[in-house]
C-alpha positions as CSV (number, residue, x, y, z in Angstrom):
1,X,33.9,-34.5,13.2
2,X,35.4,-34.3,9.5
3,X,35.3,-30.5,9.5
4,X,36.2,-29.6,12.8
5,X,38.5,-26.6,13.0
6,X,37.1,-25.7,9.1
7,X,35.9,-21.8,9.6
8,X,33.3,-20.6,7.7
9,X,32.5,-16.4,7.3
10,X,28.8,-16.2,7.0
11,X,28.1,-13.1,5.3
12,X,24.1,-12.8,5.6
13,X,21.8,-10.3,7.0
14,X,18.7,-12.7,7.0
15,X,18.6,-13.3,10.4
16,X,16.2,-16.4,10.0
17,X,18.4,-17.6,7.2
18,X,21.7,-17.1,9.2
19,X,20.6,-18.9,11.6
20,X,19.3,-22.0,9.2
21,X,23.2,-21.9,7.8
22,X,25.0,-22.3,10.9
23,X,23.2,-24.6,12.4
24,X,23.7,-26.6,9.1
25,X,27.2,-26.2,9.2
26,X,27.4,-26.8,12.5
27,X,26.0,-29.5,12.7
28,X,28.7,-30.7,9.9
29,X,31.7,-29.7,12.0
30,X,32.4,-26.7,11.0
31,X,33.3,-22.9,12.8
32,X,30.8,-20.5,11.3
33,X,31.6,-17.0,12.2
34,X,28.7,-14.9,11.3
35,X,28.9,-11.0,9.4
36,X,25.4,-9.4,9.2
37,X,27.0,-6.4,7.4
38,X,29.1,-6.1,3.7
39,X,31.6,-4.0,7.1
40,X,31.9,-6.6,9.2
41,X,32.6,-9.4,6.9
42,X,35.3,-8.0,4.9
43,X,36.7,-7.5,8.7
44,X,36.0,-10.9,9.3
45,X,38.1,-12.1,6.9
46,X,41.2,-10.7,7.8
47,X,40.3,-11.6,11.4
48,X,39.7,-14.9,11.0
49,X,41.2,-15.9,8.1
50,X,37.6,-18.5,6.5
51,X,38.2,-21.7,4.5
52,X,35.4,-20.4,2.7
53,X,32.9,-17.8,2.6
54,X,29.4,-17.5,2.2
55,X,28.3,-13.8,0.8
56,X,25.1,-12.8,0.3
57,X,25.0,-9.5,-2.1
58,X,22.7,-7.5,-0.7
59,X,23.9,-6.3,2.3
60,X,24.0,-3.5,4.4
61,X,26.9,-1.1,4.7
62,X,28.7,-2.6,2.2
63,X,27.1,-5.2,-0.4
64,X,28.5,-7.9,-1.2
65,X,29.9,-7.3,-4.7
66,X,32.4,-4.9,-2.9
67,X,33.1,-7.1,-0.4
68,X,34.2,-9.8,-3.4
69,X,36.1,-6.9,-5.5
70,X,37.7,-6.2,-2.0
71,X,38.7,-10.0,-1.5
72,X,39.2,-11.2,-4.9
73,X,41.9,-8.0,-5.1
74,X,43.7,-8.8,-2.2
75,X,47.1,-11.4,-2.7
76,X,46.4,-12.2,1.2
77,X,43.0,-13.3,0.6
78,X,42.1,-13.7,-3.0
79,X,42.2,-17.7,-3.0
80,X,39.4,-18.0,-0.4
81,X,36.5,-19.7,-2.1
82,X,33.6,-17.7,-2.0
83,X,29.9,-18.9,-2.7
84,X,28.1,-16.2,-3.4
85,X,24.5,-17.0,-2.2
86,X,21.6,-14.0,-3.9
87,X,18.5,-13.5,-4.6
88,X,19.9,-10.8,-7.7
89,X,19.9,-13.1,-11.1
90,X,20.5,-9.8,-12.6
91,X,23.8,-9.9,-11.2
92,X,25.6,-13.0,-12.7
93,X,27.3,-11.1,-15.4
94,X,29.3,-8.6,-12.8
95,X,29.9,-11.2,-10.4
96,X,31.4,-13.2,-13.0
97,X,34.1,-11.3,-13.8
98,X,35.3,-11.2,-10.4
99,X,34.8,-14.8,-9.3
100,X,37.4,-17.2,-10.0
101,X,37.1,-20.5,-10.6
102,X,37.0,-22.0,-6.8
103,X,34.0,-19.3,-6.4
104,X,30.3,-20.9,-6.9
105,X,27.1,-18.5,-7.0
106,X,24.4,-20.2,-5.8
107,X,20.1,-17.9,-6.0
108,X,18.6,-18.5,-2.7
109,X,15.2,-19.4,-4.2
110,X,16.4,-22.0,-6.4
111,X,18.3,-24.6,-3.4
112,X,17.6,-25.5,-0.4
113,X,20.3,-25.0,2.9
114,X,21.2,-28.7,2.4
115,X,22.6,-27.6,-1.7
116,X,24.2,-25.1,-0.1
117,X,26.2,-27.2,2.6
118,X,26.9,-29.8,0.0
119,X,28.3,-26.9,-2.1
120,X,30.6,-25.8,0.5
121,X,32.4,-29.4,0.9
122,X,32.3,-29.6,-3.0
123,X,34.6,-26.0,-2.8
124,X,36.6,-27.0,0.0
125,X,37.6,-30.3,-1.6
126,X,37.0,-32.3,1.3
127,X,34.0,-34.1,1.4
128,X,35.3,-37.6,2.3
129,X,38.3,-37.0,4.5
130,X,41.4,-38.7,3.2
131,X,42.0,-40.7,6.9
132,X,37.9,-41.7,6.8
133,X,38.1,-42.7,3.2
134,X,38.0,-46.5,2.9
135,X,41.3,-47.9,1.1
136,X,40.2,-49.9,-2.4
137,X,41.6,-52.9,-3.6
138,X,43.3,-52.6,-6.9
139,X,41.0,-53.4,-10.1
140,X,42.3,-56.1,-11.7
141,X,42.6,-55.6,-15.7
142,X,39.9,-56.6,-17.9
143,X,40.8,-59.8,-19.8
144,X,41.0,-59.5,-23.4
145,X,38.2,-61.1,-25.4
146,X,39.6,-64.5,-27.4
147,X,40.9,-62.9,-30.8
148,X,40.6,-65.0,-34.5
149,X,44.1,-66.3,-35.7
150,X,44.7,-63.9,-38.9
151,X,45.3,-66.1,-42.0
């Protein structure tokens, strides 16, 4: 598979939505190690060092603005793409000053699990694996149109 080897940190504590994700992402290749805590994720990361992580904000323990302040601060881990996934709208302008820009933040009730997955291959910039991708032909140039003789 194209992602195989690709971990994923999950950081939901929807159970039912968890559960929708990694299958998803399974079924794309991917690891998906799962955090149902803001505690256990930030863990996570330096466990098992994610391609990219999915953070939902409200969490318990720890939400998950503190777990991005916590990752975004961090030299070791601060280039991890994160796609913050929330129900808080209210929150944009906070979580904006953190994010950078390989960071996405995605409200739940606006995409389906699909978006989400699609969004995660966008951020990892491998959607079409280089070995799978097709080679093209060269274009060849666009002839001129016939041009008047100036007099």
């Amino acid at each position: 598979m194209a992602y195989e080897g690709t971990t994923i940190l999950l950081a939901e504590d929807d159970i039912i939505l968890a559960e929708l994700y990694t299958e998803r992402l399974k079924q794309e290749g991917f690891t998906v190690v799962h955090a149902s805590n803001g505690e256990d994720a930030l863990r996570y990361v330096g466990e098992y060092s994610p391609s990219l992580i999915i953070l939902d904000i409200m969490m318990p323990r720890m939400n998950g603005l503190d777990v991005l302040k916590a990752i975004k601060e961090n030299p070791e881990t601060n280039h991890i793409p994160v796609i913050i996934v929330t129900a808080l709208v209210q929150e944009i302008e906070k979580i904006n000053k953190i994010m950078n820009p390989a960071d996405a933040y995605i409200v739940k009730s606006e995409v389906l699990p699909g978006e989400i997955i699609e969004e995660v291959k966008k951020r990892l910039n491998t959607e079409v694996p280089a070995a799978a991708a097709a080679p093209s032909a060269p274009t060849p140039p666009t002839p001129l149109p016939p041009t008047e003789p100036l007099i």
